[in-house]
C-alpha positions as semicolon CSV with decimal commas, in nm:
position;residue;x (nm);y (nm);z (nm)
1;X;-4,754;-20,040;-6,820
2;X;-4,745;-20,069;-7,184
3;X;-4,861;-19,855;-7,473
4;X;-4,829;-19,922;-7,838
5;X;-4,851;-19,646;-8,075
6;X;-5,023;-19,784;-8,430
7;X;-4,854;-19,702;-8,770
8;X;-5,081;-19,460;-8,954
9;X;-5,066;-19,396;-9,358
10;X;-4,935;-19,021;-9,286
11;X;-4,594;-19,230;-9,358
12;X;-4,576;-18,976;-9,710
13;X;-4,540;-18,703;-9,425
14;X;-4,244;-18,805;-9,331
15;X;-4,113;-18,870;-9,623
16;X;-4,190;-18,581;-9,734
17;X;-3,993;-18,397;-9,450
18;X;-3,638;-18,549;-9,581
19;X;-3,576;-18,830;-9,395
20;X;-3,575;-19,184;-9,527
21;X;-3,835;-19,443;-9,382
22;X;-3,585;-19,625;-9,196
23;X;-3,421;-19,298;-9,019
24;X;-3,539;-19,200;-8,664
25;X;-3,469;-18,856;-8,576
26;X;-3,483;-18,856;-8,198
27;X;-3,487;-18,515;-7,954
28;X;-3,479;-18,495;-7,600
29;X;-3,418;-18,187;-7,409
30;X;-3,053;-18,251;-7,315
31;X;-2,800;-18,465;-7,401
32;X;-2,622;-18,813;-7,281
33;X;-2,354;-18,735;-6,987
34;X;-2,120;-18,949;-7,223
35;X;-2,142;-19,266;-7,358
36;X;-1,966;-19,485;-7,061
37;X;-2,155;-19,734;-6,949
38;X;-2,020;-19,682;-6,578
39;X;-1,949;-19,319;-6,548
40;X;-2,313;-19,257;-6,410
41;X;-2,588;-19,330;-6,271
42;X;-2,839;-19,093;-6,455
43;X;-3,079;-19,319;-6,615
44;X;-3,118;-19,140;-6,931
45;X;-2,797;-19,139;-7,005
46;X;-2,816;-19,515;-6,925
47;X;-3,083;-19,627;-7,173
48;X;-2,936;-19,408;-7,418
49;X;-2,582;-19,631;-7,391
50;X;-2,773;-19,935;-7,347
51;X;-2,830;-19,921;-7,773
52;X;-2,467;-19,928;-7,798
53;X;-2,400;-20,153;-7,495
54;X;-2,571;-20,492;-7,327
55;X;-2,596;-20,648;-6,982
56;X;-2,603;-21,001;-6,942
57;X;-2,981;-20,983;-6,896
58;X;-3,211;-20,709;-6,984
59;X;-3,567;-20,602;-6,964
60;X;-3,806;-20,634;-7,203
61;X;-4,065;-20,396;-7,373
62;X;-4,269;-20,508;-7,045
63;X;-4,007;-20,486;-6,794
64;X;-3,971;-20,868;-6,770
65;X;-3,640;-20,968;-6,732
66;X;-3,485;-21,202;-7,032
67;X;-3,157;-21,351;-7,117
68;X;-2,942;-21,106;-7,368
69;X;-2,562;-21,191;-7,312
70;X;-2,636;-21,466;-7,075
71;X;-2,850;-21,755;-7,240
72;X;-2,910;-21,914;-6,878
73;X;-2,763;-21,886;-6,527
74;X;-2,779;-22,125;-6,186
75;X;-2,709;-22,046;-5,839
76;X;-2,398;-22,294;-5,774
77;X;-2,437;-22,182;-5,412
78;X;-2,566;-21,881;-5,196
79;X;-2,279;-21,665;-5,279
80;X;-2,190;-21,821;-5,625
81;X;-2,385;-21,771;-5,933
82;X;-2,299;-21,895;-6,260
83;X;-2,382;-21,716;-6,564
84;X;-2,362;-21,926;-6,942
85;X;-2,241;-21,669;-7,239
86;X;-2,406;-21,665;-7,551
87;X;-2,179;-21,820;-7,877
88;X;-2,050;-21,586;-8,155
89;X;-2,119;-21,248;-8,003
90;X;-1,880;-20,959;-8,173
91;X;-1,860;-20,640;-8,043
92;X;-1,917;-20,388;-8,277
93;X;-1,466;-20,303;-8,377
94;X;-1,485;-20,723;-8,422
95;X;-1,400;-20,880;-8,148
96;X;-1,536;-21,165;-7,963
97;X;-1,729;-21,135;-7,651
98;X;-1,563;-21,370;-7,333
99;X;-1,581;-21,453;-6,964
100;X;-1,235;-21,187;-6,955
101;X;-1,484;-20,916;-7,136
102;X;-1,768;-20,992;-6,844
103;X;-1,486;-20,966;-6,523
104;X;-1,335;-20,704;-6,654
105;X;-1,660;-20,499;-6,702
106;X;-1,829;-20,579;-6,401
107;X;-1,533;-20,524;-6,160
108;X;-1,513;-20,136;-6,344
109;X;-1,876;-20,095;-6,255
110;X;-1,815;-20,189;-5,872
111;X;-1,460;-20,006;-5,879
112;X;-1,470;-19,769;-5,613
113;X;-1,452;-19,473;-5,818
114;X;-1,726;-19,571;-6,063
115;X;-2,091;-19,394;-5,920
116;X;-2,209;-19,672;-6,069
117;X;-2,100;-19,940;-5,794
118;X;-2,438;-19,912;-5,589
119;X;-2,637;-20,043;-5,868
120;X;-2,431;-20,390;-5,831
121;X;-2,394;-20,446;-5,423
122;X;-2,229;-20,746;-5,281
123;X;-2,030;-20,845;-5,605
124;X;-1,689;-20,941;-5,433
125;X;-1,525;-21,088;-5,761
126;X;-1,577;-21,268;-6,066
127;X;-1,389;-21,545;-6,208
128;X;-1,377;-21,707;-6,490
129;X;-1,448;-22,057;-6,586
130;X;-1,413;-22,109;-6,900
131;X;-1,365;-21,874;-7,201
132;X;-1,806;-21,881;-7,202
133;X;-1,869;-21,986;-6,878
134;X;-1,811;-21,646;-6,553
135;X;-1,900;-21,680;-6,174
136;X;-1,992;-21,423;-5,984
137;X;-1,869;-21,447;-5,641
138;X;-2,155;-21,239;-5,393
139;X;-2,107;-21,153;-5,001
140;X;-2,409;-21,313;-4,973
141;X;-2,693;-21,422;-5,160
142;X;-2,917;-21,160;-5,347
143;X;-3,279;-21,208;-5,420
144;X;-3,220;-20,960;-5,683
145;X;-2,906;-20,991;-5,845
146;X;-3,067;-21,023;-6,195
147;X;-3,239;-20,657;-6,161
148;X;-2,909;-20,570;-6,120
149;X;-2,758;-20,689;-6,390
150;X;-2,983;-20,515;-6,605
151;X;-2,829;-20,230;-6,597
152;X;-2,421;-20,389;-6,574
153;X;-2,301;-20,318;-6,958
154;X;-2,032;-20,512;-7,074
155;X;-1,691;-20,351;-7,284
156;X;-1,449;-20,557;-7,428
157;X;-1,137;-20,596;-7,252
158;X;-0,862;-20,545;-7,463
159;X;-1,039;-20,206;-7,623
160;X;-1,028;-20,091;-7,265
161;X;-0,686;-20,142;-7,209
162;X;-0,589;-20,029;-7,590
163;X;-0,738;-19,676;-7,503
164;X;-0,640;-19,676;-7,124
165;X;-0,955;-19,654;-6,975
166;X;-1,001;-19,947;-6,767
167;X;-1,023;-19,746;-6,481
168;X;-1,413;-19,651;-6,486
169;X;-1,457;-19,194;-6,507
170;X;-1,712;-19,056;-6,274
171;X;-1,920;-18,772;-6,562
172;X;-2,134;-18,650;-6,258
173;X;-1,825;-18,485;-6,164
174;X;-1,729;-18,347;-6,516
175;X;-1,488;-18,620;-6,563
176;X;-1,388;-18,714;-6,922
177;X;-1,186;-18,998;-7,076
178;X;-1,157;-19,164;-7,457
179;X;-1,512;-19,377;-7,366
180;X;-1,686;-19,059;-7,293
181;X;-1,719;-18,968;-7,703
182;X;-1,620;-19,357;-7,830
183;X;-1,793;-19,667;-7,786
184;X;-1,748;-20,070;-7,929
185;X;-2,022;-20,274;-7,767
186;X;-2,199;-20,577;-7,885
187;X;-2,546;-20,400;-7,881
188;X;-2,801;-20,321;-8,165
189;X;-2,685;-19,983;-8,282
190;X;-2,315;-19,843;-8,320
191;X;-2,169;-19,523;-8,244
192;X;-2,137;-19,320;-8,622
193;X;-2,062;-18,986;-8,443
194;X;-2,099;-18,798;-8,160
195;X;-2,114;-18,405;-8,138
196;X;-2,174;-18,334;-7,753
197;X;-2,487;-18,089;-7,712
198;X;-2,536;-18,112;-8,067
199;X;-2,608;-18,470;-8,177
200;X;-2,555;-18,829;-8,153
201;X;-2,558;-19,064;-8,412
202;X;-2,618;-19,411;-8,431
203;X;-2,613;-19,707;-8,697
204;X;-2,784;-20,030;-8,726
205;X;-2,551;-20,347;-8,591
206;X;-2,605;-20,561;-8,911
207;X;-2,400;-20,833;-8,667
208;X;-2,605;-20,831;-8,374
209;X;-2,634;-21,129;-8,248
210;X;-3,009;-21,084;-8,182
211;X;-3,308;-21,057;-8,440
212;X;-3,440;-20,718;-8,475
213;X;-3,776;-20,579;-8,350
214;X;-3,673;-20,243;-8,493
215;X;-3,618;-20,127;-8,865
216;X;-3,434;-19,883;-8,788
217;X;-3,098;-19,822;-9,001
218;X;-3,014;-19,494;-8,825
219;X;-3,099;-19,306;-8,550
220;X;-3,030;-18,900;-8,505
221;X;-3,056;-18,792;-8,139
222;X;-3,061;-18,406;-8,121
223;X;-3,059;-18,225;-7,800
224;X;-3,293;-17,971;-7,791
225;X;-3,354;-17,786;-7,467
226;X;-3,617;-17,553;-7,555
227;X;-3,988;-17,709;-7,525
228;X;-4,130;-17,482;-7,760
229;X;-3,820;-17,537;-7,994
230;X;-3,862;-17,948;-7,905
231;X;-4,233;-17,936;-8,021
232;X;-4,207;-17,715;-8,295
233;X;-3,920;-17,951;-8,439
234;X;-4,229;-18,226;-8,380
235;X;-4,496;-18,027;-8,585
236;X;-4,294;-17,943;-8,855
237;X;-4,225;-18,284;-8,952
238;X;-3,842;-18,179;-8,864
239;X;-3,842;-18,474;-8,559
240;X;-3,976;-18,795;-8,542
241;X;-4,012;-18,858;-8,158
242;X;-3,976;-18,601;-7,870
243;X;-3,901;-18,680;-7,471
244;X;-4,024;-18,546;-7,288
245;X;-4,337;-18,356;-7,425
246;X;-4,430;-18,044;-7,238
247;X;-4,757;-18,083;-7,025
248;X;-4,898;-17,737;-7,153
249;X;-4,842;-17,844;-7,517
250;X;-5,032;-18,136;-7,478
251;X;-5,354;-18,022;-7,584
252;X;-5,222;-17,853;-7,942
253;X;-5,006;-18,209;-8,025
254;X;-5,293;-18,379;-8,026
255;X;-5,517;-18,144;-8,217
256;X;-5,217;-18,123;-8,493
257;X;-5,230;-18,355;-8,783
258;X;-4,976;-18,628;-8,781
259;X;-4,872;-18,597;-8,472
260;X;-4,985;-18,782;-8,106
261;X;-4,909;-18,745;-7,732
262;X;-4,773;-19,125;-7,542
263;X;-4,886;-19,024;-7,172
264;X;-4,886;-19,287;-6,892
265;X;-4,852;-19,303;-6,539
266;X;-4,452;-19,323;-6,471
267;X;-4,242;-19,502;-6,183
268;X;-3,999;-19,189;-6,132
269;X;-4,102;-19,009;-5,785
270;X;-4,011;-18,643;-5,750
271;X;-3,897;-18,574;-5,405
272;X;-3,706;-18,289;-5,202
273;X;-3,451;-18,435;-4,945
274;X;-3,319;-18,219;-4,646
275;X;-2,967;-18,181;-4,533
276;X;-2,939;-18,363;-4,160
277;X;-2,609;-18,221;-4,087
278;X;-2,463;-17,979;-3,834
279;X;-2,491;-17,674;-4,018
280;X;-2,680;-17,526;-4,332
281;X;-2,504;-17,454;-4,675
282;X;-2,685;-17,117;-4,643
283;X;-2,846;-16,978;-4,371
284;X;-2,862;-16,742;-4,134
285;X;-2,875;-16,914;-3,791
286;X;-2,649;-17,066;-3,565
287;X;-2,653;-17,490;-3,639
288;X;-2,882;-17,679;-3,839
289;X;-3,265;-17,655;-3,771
290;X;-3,330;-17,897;-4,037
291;X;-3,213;-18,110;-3,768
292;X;-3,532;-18,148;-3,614
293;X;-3,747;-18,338;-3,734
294;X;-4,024;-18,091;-3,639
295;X;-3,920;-17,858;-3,871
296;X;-3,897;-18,110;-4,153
297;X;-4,285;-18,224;-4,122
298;X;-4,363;-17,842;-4,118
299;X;-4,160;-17,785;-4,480
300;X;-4,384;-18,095;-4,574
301;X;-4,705;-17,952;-4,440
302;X;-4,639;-17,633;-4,641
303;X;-4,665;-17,806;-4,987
304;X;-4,996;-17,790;-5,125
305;X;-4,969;-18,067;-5,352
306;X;-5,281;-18,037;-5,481
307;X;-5,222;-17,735;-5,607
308;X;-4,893;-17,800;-5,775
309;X;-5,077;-18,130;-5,957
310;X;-5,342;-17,911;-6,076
311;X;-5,216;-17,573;-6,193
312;X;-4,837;-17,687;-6,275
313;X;-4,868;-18,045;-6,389
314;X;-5,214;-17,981;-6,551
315;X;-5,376;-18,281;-6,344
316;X;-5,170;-18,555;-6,477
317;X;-4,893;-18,625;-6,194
318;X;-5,009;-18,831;-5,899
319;X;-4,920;-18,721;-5,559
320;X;-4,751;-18,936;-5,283
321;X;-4,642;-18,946;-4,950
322;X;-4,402;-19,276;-5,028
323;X;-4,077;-19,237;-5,203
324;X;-4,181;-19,548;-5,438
325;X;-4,456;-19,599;-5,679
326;X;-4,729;-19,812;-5,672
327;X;-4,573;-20,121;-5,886
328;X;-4,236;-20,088;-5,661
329;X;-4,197;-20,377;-5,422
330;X;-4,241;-20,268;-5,086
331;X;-4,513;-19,979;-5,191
332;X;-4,855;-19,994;-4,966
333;X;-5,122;-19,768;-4,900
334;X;-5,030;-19,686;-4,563
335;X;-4,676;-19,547;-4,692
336;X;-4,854;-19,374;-4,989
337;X;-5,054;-19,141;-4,747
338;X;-4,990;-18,772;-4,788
339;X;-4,999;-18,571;-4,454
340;X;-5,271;-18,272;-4,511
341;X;-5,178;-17,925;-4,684
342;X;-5,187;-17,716;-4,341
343;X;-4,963;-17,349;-4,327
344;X;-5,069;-17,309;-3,993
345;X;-4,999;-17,636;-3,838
346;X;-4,645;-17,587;-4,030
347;X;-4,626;-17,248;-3,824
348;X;-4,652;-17,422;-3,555
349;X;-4,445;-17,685;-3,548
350;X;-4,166;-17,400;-3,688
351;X;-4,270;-17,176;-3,328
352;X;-4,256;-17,530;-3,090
353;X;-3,929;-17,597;-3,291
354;X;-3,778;-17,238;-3,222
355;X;-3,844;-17,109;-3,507
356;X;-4,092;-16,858;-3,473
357;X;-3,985;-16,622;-3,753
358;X;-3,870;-16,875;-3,982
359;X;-3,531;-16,920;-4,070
360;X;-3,298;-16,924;-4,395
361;X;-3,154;-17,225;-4,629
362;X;-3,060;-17,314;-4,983
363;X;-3,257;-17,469;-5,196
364;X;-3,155;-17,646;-5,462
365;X;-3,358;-17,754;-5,801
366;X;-3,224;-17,825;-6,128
367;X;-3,418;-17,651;-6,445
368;X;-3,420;-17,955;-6,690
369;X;-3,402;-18,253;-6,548
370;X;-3,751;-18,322;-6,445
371;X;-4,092;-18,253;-6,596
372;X;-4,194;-17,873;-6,496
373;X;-3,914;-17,887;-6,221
374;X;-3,832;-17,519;-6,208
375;X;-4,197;-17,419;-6,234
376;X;-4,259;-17,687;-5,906
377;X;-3,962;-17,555;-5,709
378;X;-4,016;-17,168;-5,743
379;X;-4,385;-17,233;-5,638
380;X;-4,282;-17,464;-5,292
381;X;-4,071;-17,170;-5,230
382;X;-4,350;-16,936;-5,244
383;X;-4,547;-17,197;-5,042
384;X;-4,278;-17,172;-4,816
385;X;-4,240;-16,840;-4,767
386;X;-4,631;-16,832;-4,635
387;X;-4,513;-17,003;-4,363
388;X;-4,225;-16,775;-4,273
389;X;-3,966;-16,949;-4,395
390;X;-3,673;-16,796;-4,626
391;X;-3,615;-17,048;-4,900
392;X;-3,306;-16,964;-5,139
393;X;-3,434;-17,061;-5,466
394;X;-3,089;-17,160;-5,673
395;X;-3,256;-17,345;-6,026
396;X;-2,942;-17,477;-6,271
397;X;-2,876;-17,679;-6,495
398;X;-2,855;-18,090;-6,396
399;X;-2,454;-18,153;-6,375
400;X;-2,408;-17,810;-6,169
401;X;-2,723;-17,928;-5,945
402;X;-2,609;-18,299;-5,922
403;X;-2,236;-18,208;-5,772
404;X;-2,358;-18,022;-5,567
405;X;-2,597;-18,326;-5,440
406;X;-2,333;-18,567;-5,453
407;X;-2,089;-18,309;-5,262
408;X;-2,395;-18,219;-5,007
409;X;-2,354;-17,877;-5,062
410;X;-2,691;-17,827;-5,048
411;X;-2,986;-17,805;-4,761
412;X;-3,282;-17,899;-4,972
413;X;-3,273;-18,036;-5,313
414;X;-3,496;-18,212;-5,556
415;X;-3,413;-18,548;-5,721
416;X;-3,636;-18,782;-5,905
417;X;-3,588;-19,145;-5,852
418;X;-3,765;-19,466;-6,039
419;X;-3,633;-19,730;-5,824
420;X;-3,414;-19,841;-6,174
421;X;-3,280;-20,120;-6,199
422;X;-3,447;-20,263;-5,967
423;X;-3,775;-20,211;-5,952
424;X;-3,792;-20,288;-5,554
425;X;-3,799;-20,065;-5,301
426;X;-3,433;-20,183;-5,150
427;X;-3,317;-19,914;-5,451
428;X;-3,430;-19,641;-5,217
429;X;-3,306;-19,816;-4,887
430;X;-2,998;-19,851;-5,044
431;X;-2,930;-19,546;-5,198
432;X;-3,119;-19,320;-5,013
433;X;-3,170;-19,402;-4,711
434;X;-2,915;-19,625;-4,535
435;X;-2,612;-19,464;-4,368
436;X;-2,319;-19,317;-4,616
437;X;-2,102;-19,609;-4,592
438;X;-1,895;-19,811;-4,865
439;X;-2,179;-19,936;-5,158
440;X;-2,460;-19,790;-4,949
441;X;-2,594;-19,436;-4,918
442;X;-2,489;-19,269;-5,230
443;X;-2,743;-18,976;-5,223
444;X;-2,859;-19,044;-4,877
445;X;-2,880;-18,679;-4,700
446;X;-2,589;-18,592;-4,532
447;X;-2,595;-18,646;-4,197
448;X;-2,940;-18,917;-4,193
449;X;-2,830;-19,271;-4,019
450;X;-3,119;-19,435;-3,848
451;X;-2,919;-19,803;-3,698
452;X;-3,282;-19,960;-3,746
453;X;-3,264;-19,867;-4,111
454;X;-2,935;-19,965;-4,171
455;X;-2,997;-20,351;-3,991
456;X;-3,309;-20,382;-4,235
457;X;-3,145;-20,304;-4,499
458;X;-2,890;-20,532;-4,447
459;X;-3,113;-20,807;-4,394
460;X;-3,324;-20,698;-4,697
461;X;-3,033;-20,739;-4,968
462;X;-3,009;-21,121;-4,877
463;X;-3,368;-21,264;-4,747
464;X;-3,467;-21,492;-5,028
465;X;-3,791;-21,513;-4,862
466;X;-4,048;-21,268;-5,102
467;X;-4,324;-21,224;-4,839
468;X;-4,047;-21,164;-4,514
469;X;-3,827;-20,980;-4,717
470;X;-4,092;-20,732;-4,869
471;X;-4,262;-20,696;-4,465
472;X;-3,889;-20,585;-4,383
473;X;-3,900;-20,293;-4,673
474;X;-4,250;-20,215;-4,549
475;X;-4,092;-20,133;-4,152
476;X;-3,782;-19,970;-4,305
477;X;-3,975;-19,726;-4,507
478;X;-4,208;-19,654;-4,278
479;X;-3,916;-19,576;-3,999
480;X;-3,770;-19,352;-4,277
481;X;-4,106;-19,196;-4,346
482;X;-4,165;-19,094;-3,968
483;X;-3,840;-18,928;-3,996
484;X;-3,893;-18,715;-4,264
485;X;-3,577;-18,785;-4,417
486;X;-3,715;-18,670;-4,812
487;X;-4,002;-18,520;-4,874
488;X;-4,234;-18,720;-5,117
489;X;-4,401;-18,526;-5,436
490;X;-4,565;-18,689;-5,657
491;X;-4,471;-18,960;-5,946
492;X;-4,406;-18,777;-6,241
493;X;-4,574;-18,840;-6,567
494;X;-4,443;-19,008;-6,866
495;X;-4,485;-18,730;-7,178
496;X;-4,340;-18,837;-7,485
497;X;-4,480;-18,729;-7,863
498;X;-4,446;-18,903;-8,169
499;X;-4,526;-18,871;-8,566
500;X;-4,819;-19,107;-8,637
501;X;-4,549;-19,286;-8,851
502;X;-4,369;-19,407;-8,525
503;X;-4,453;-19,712;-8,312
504;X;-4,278;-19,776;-7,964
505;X;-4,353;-19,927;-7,657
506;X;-4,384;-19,683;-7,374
507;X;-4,316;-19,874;-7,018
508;X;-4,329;-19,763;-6,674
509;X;-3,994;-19,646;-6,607
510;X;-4,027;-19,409;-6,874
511;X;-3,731;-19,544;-7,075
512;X;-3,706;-19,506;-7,463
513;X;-3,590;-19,830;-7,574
514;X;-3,557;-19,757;-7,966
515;X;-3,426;-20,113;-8,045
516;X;-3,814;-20,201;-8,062
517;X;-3,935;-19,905;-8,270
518;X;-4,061;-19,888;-8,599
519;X;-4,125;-19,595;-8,884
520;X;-4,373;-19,674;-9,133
521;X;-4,197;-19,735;-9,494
């Protein structure tokens, strides 16, 4: 889960290249949606906020959860939990952190309008007890309310209403307010400047409340879209740390002086889900035969996996029939099972369905989101098309891809999902699979509802029980699975690179946390 990249002595490379010992120049291959904490739920766009924002507990370099705004917490009852604030926190403009900041912040998250609001279910209201002291009022109790919190970041209260923005902006849908290019948290860097699809800059807190891992006293985040332009940044001693890496370059980063690949085995699942409603986005036949659920184990059956892991992900992605990893709660080997490549038995199934000739639908992929996600989409299509199917390929760029998810105008898409906060599989019951309703179903297809699902669900987000409540995941996935509702890829791999001068944790959910890096001085 963890990997820690050594210091070397090619520090004088660095150096060399311009930038002081304590700057971290930072690319990625597109940039933060914004910089509000609650505006959405992409989870690069989290991690990058959470260096200017904090929860009131967090994860650690080894995804253990530890106190960070909170020092301690107790369950007063089932539906009542009492969280103690830490003394003498500032946010970054000055002021001091209280129970008001905390109520305030959390109630945005859960706000209808915020996308965020299905990463905190069942918070009904928080009240304050005393200027250090907030409750959080539950509809019942949650075996993993702490997960949750991980990812709750909290604003001060009065900046909010200074700048009118205590309603929470939704940037999925292109939304824009004065916290999508300004931030004042309490966390361990602060916002210097920010230059959308150009760069971000951020500062060392000298105030944080916490002692730094880091020794970092400035970080430059550049977008960079191109993989060839991303790694040649890397080799030229122009960038310190690059995510992702491209697969294909992996080879020639290692064999280049200076320089080293971070690969590990990730939690993020690629998967394709399938519009359930009454009629396609785009096709060219009366109804809907995604419908059946016939023709959604043939699409499956047409995927040769094997292929795509070995020719397009050069061996290092690891295919899956479950729509959660391995160290997910609720995973098993019996979920994990891939039905068989088989283009005939798909054929068949298409024929039995109605469908001898194959019909037409949209497909929908974004083209930098996901490692090699273009390059795996335009090949399923071709799969596809073997089995006489009419797949219309439409690759773009994430935010045009996402609304058109979260609108479900769409008949197949992609999305990539690593179970985060939470680390449990009740992330993808939740969000993916329960019936559209309220807190629940966010980017479940449109038109899936399975009453069996929904029930376990239910009964999931409150059994305190581990060993019942994890036998109830098991059931609800597997109900899901015989359904077809998404189609299961593979888990992605992590694929960062990084000078020799740079050491950083890399954990599971493939999240750069730069408050523990270090650059050689």
């Amino acid at each position: 889960m963890l990997r820690l990249l050594m210091m070397s002595a090619a520090a004088s490379a660095v150096l060399a290249a311009g930038a002081s010992a304590e700057t971290l120049r930072y690319a990625t291959a597109r940039d933060v949606y914004g910089l509000d904490p609650h505006g959405v739920t992409d989870s690069f766009t989290n991690i990058f906020t959470h260096h200017i924002y904090e929860p009131l507990v967090r994860y650690d370099a080894e995804l253990n959860i530890e106190p960070a705004l909170a020092t301690r917490w107790e369950v007063i009852e089932p539906t009542r939990v009492r969280f103690f604030l830490r003394e003498g926190v500032k946010f970054h403009e000055g002021q001091d952190l209280d129970a008001e900041d905390v109520a305030v912040s959390l109630m945005r998250m859960v706000n209808e309008k915020s996308p965020m609001k299905g990463n905190l279910p069942g918070l009904k209201a928080v009240e304050v007890v005393d200027p250090l002291t907030v409750d959080l009022i539950l509809d019942g109790p949650s075996p993993i309310l702490n997960n949750y919190l991980t990812n709750a970041f909290i604003m001060d209260k009065g900046w909010l209403e200074e700048h009118d923005a205590v309603a929470p902006i939704d940037a999925s849908q292109g939304e824009e307010g004065y916290t999508t290019n300004n931030a004042n948290g309490t966390g361990p860097f602060k916002l210097e400047s920010r230059r959308p699809d150009a760069m971000n800059v951020l500062v060392a807190n000298e105030g944080w409340w916490d002692t730094p891992v880091h020794n970092l006293t400035r970080i430059e985040h550049t977008p960079i879209a191109s993989d060839a332009t991303r790694v040649a940044a890397l080799l030229s001693g122009e960038i310190d740390l690059i995510e992702p890496a491209p697969l294909q370059d992996a080879a020639r980063i290692e064999e280049a002086d200076g320089v080293h690949m971070l690969e590990n085995a990730g939690l993020r699942t690629i998967l394709l889900g399938i519009n359930h409603g009454d009629t396609l986005v785009d096709g060219n036949v009366e109804g809907n035969p995604l419908k059946d659920v016939r023709v959604r184990k043939a699409l499956t059956l047409a995927i040769n996996m094997d292929l795509i892991r070995d020719k397009i992900m050069r061996g290092k992605s690891r295919n899956t029939g479950s729509t959660i990893a391995p160290q997910v709660r609720g995973h098993t080997d019996a979920l994990d099972a891939r039905a068989p490549y088989d283009v005939e038995a798909a054929k068949a199934l298409l024929a039995e369905a109605g469908y001898p000739e194959g019909f037409a639908f949209n497909f929908n992929c974004p083209n930098d989101r996901y490692v090699n996600d273009e390059a795996i989409c335009q090949a399923i299509a071709a799969m596809w098309a073997q089995a006489g199917l009419e797949p219309r390929l439409v690759t773009e760029p994430r935010q045009m891809h996402f609304q058109k998810v979260d609108n479900h105008a769409v008949d197949v898409f992609m999305l990539g999902w690593a179970t985060l906060p939470m680390l449990d599989g009740f992330s993808v019951l939740s969000a993916m699979l329960a019936t559209t309703e309220g807190e629940y179903g966010t980017f479940t297809p449109a038109g899936y509802s399975n009453p069996k699902v929904d029930e376990l669900t239910k009964a999931i987000a409150t059994e305190m029980d581990g060993d019942k409540r994890s036998a109830m995941m098991v059931e609800a996935l597997g109900l899901a699975k015989e359904d077809y509702v998404w189609i299961p890829l593979h888990q992605q791999p992590m694929s960062w690179a990084a000078r020799d001068t740079v050491e950083i944790p890399q954990a599971a959910d493939d999240l750069v946390r730069l408050w523990y890096a270090r650059v050689a001085k």
